[in-house]
N, C-alpha and C positions, 0 to 999 in steps of 0.2 A: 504494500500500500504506500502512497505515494507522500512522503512530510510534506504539509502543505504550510510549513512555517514563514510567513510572507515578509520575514527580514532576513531570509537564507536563500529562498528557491523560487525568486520569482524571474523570471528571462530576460535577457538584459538585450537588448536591438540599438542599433547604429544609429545615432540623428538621424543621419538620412532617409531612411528607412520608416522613423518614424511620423517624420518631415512628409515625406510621400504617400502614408496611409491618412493624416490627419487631411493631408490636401484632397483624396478622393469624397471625403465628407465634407468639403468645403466647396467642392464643384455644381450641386445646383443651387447654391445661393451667391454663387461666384458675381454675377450681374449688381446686386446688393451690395457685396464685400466690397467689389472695387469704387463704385462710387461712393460706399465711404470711407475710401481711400483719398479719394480726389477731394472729398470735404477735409478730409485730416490734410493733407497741403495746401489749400487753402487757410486752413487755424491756423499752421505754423506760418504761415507768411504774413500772416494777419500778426499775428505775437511778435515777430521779429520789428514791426513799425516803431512801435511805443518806445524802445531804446533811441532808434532814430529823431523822432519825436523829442525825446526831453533834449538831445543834444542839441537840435535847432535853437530850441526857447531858449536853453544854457548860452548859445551862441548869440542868439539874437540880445538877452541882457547883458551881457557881456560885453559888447561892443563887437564882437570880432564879426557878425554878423549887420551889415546894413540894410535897413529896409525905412521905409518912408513913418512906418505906424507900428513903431514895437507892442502895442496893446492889443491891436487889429491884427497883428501876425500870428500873437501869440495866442490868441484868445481861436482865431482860425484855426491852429493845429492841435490846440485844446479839443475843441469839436470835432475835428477828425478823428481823433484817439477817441472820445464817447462812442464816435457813429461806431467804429471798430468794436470796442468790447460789447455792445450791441446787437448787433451780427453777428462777431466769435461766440457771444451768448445760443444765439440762435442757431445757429449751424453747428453749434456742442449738443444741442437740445434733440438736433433731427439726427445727427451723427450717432448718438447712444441711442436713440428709437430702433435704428436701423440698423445696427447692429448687434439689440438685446433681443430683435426679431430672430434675426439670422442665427444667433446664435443657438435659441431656443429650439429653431428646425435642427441645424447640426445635433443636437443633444440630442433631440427625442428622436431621431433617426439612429443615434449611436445605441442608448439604452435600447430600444428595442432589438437591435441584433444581439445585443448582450444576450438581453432575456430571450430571446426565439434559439440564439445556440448552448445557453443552458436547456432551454428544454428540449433542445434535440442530443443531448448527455444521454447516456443510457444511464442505468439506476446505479450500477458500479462506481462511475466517474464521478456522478453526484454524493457518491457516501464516502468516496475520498475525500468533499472539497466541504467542508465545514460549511454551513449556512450563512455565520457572519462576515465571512471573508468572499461572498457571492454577494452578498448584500451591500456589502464596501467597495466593490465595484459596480454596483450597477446604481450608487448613489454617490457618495464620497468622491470614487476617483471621477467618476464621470463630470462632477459639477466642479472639481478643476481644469476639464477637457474647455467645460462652461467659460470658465474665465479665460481663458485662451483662444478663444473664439472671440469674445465680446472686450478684452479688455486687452490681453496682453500685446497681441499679433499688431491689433491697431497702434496702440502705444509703443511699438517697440521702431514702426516705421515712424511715428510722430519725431521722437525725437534722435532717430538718426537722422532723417532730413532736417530739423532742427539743427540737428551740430555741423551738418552740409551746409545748408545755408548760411550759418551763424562765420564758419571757416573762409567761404569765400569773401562775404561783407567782409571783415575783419581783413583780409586777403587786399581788399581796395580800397580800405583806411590804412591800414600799415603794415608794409609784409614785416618788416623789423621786428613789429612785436608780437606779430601772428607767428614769425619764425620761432619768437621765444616758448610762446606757448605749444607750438606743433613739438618741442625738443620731451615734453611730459608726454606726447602720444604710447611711444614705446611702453614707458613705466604703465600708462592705462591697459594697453593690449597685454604683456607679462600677467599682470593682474588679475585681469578677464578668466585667461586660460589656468590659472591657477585655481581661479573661484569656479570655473565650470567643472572640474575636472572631482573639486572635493564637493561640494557642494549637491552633485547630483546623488555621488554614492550617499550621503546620510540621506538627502530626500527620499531615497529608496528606504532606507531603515525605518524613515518615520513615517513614512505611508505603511509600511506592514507590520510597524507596531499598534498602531491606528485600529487595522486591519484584525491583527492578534487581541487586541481588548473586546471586538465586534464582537469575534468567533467566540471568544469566553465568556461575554456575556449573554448572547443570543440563546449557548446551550446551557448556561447556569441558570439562567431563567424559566426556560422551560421546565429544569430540575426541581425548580426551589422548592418543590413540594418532599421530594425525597433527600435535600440538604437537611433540611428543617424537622424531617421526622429522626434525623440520621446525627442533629445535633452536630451537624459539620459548618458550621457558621464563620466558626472563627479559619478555620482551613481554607474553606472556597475564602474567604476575606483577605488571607496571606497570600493565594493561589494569584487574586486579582491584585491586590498591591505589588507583586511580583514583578507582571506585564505592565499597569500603570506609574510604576517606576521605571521601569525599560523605555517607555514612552517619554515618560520626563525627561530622563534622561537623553535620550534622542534629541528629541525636541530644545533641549539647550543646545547641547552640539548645532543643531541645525542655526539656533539663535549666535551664537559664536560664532561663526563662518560668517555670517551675513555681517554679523556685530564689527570685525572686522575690516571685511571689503569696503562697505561704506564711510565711516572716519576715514580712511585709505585716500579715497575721493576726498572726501572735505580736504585735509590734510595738502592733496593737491592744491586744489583748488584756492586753499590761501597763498600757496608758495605763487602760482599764478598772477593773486591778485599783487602782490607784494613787487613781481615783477614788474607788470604792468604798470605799478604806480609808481615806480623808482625809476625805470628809464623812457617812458610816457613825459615824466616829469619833465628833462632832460633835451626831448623831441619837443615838446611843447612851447618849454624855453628859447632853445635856437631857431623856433619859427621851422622847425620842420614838418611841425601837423598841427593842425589847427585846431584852436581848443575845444569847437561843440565837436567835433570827429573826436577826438581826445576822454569826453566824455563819454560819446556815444559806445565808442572801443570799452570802455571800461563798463558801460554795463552789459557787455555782449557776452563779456567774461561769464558776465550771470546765468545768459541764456546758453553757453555753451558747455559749462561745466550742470546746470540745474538738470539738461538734460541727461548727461552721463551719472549723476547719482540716482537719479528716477530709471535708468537704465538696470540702476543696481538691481532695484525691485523687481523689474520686469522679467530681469534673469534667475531671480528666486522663483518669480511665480512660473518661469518658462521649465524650469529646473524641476519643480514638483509638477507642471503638468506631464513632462514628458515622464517624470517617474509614473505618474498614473495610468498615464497610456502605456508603458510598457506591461501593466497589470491588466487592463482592458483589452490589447491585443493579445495578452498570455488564454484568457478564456475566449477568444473569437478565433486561435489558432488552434485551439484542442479540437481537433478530430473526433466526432461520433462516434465512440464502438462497434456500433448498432446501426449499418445505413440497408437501405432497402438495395435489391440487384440490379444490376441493370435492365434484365430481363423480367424483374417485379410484376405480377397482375394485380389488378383491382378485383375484389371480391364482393358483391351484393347480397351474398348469402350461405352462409354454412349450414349443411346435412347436421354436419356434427360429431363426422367421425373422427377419430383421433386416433394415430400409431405413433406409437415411438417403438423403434427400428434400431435394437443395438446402443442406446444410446449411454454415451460415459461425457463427464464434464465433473468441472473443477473449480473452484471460484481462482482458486492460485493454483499455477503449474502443476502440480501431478498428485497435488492432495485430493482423490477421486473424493466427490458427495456420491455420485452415482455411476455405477458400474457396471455396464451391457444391460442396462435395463429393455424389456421389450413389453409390449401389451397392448391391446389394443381397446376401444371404447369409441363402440358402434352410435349410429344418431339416437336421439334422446332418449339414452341410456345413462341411468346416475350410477358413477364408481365414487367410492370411498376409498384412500388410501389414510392406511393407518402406521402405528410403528411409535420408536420410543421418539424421543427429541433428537436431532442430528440424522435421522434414518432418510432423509432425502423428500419426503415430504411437501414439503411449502416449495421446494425448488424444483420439481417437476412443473407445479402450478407456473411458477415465474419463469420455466421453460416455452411452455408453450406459448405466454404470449409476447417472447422474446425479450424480456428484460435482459437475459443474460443471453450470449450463444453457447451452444455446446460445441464438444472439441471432435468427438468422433459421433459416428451414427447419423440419424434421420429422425426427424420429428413430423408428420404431415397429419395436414385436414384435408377430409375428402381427396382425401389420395394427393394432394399437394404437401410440398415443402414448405414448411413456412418460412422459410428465407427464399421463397420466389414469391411469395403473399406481401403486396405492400403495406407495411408496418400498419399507418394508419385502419386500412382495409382490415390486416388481421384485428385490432384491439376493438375496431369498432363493433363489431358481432361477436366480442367476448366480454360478460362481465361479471366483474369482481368484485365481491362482499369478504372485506378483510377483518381479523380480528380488530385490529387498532382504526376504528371507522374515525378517519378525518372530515367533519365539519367545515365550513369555512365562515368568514364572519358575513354575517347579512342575512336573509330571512329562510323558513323550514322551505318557502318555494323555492329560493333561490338553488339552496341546495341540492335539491329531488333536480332542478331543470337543469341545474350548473349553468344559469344562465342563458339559458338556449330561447329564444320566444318562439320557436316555431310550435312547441307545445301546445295544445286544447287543454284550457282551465279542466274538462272534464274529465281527461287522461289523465289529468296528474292526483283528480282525484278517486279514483279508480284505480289507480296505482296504489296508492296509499290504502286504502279501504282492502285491496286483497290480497296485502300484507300485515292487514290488520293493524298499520301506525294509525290510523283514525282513531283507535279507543284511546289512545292520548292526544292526539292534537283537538280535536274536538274540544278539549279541554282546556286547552290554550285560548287566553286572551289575543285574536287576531287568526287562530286557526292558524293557514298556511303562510300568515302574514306576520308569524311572531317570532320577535328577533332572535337569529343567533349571536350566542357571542363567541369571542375566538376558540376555534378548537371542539367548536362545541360541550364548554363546558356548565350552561345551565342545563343538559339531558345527561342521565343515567347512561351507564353501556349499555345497556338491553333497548331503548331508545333511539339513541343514537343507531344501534344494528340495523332496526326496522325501519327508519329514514334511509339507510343503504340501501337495504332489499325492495324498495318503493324506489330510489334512484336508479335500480338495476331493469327492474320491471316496466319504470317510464321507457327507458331505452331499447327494449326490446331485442336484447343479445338474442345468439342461437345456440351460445356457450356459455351455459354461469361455469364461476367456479367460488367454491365458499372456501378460505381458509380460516377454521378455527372462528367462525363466525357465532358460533355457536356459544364460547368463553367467554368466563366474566360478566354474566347477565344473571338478574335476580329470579328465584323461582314466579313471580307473577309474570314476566316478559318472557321466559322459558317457554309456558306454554303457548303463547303469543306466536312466537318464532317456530316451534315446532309447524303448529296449524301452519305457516305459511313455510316452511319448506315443503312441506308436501304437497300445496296449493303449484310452490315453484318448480316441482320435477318432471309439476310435467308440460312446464315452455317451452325444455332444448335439453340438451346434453346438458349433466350438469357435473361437476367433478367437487369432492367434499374432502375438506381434510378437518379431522375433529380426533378430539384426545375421549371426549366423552364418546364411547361406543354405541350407546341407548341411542345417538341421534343419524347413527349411519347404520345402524341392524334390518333397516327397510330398504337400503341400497341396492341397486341390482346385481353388483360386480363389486368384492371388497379386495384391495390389493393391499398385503401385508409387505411393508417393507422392511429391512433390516442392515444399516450399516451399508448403506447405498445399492442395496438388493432386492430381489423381489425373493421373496422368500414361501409366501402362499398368496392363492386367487383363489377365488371363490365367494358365493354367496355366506350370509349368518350364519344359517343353520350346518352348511357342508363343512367351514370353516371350523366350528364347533364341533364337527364331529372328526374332525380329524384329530382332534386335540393336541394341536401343536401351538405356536408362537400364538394367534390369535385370541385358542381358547384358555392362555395361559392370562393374557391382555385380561379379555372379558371375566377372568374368573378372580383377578385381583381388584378390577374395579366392583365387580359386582358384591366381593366381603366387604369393602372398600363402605358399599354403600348401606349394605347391613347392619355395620356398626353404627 
């Protein structure tokens, strides 16, 4: 099984690479993206006025500047700076619009591949991959992909053409001191390459420690019923401080790196200004530049250094999205176990027979569950397989409707393989009433329809009624309209079962199968359940796996398994008369219930 520990094994992909995949999700909103592009070159050119601006007025009081009406000049380019931040206002305004649009397409286009190639996982890959670390990507990492769409990409061209721009102005007021300042470029790029290189590896750390507190908490919660009867409080408590220290600690690191890089920048950035103002000085004096340029250079300083620390940012947020994306391309690059053949048919309807042909399979390499198993189970014929715990059981069931594959042999319906049966085709005319019946939150109809409307209100309640769930929902405040909550935990198991076998019954399989459906239910829902198996044996083929004997002794065909074998077949009474494994089964539950 595969350590899904998300600050050890998560896959690591080239910029480039990642560069290229984030670009095919930016391509139908590409039209959008680039024209607010062209508004973001417009703001920065707009931004870069206002420096020019104060240096005129500085010049124009100054004297160095002649004009006929120094109040009327100045009070002119006063008004031109309002009209400007005006506009820059407004064109920020439709810029982030258009942008928080676009971005939101990009996500919800992402998330749903997420979610459609988990559920195209077969059941194995999914019980590798912890739930909160499935959930941390398809929320967390994704809504950093969010920012990188909406915020960072735009921002990261605002203010390189900002330092473009800011380079050349500066370039035609004084190469002298533009020279000066270009001499810190180096020290900036060393920098960069420094901060990208450590900076990504912890981003990764603290995305999967993020990640590792989800997966702890998502299944300690579920738990907390058996923490707390088990008086393990204080344990899980040390368990989670563990990871939420790992976290912190992360997360400083992370803060350290940045903490660093940027004073770095500051740090420049005064030696700059210090420059500037000492042999500016100097130029000034000897009449080699003139003072409102003099000025103007000196606050450009502002605009060309403000953008390279907001750069800084940009490269943190670039740095944790591309760590995220490397977690959200790790699950859209897992391969499906489980894919339909190329040669697949579509199936409308199962007879209902079932072989398995030889069949052996393993969950891991060569640990057999089952071995040369063979038997067959004609149309709507009900077998029972029985046996201790581990005898292969539940796994023949999760055979046939392909959760897993098997390694040797043949499994067919109706004289088909079902790995020439496409997936969907085969499950949809199979259904399953499991011991552990999952609920979902929202009402008893939703559940029975799973949502589906194609349904007749009268079907479902028909369904219900000859399963016998009517003798309690009747009951129910809102009838079919009363809420569930998560999990289904305001209904009993015995309840909750017969809302399955009314979900099974709306559907109309041609193959139930019941595992252990029968467990864990009170004697009043007992004989509730009993009535409607019998009711259901005779829609289709049905296959039953039950530890309680008493509810499989009407079966047609009981298969006795053992240690991934078949070890006897036959009906109750033949099975009994043999007096082997089966009647040894039925003769310790039956003192069992004596007592």
């Amino acid at each position: 099984m595969r350590n899904f520990d998300d600050t050890k094994n998560v896959k690591t992909y080239k910029d480039s690479k990642i560069v290229k995949r984030l670009f095919q999700y930016l391509k139908p909103v590409l039209p959008s993206f680039i024209f607010a592009l062209v508004l973001t070159a417009f703001v920065v050119v707009a931004d870069l006025v206002p420096a020019y601006i104060t240096g005129q007025i500085i010049g124009v009081l100054g004297g160095s500047i002649e004009v006929e009406n120094k109040l009327r000049y100045s009070l002119w380019l006063v008004g031109i700076f309002a009209v400007l931040i005006v506009i820059t206002a407004i064109v920020n305004y439709f810029n982030s619009m258009l942008l928080q649009k676009a971005g939101q397409k990009i996500v919800w286009k992402m998330r749903k591949d997420v979610f459609v190639r988990i559920e195209s996982l077969s059941i194995a890959q999914i019980n590798e991959t912890p739930v909160g670390k499935l959930v941390t990507r398809v929320t967390s990492d994704i809504n950093m992909i969010n920012e990188l769409y909406t915020n960072v990409i735009v921002n990261l061209l605002r203010y390189a053409l900002t330092i473009v721009f800011v380079l050349i102005i500066m370039l035609l007021i004084s190469p002298i001191l533009t020279l000066y300042i270009c001499i810190i470029a180096p020290v900036l790029i060393g920098m960069y390459v420094i901060f990208k290189r450590v900076s990504r590896k912890q981003y990764r750390k603290v995305r999967g420690c993020v990640s590792n507190v989800n997966a702890f908490l998502s299944e300690n919660l579920s738990g907390m019923k058996i923490t707390q009867i088990f008086n393990q409080e204080e344990k899980k408590l040390e368990e989670f401080r563990q990871k939420n220290d790992e976290l912190r600690k992360n997360s400083i690191k992370e803060v350290l790196i940045f903490g660093v890089f940027r004073p770095a920048i500051y740090v420049l950035y005064i030696v700059s200004q210090i420059i500037v103002l000492y042999n500016g000085f100097y130029l000034v004096k000897n009449n080699r530049l003139r003072l409102e340029l003099y000025v103007s250079f000196y606050r450009y300083i502002d605009s060309f250094f403000n953008p390279i620390q907001q750069l800084a940012d940009q490269f943190n947020m670039l740095q944790s999205a591309f760590a995220s994306s490397e977690r959200i391309f790790e699950i859209l690059d897992m391969e499906p176990q489980i894919l339909d053949a190329a040669e697949a048919v579509e199936i409308d309807h199962f007879e209902g027979k079932i072989e398995f042909d030889h069949v052996w399979f393993a969950y891991k390499e060569e640990n057999w569950i089952l071995k040369d198993v063979t038997f067959t189970v004609n149309p709507k014929e009900t077998v029972a397989f029985v046996g201790a715990t581990g005898a292969g059981k539940t796994t023949i069931l999760a055979l046939i409707v392909r959760n897993y594959e098997i390694q040797k042999g043949q499994i067919r319906i109706d004289g088909i393989d079902v790995k020439k049966i496409k997936i969907e085709s085969l499950r949809k005319h199979i259904g399953q009433m499991l011991q552990d019946v999952f609920l979902f939150s929202g009402t008893i109809k939703s559940n029975i329809t799973l949502r589906e409307d194609s349904f007749k209100n009268e079907d479902i309640v028909s369904s219900i009624r000859y399963v016998n769930a009517d003798k309690f929902i009747d009951r129910l405040d809102g009838g079919l309209e009363y809420r569930v909550l998560e999990r289904g935990a305001n209904f009993s198991s015995g309840q909750r079962q017969l809302l399955s076998f009314a979900r099974t019954i709306l559907h109309q399989p041609n193959i139930m199968i019941l595992d252990e459906a029968t467990a864990n239910i009170d004697t009043e829902t007992e004989v509730l359940i009993q009535d409607s198996l019998e009711k259901m044996m005779n829609v289709g083929t049905m296959l039953i796996v039950a530890h309680r004997l008493s509810t499989v002794q009407h079966a047609d065909k009981i298969i006795v398994l053992h240690k991934g074998k078949i070890q006897e077949m036959g009906n109750h009474q033949s099975l009994l008369a043999k007096h082997g494994l089966y009647y040894n089964l039925y003769e310790l539950q039956y003192k069992h219930m004596e007592k």
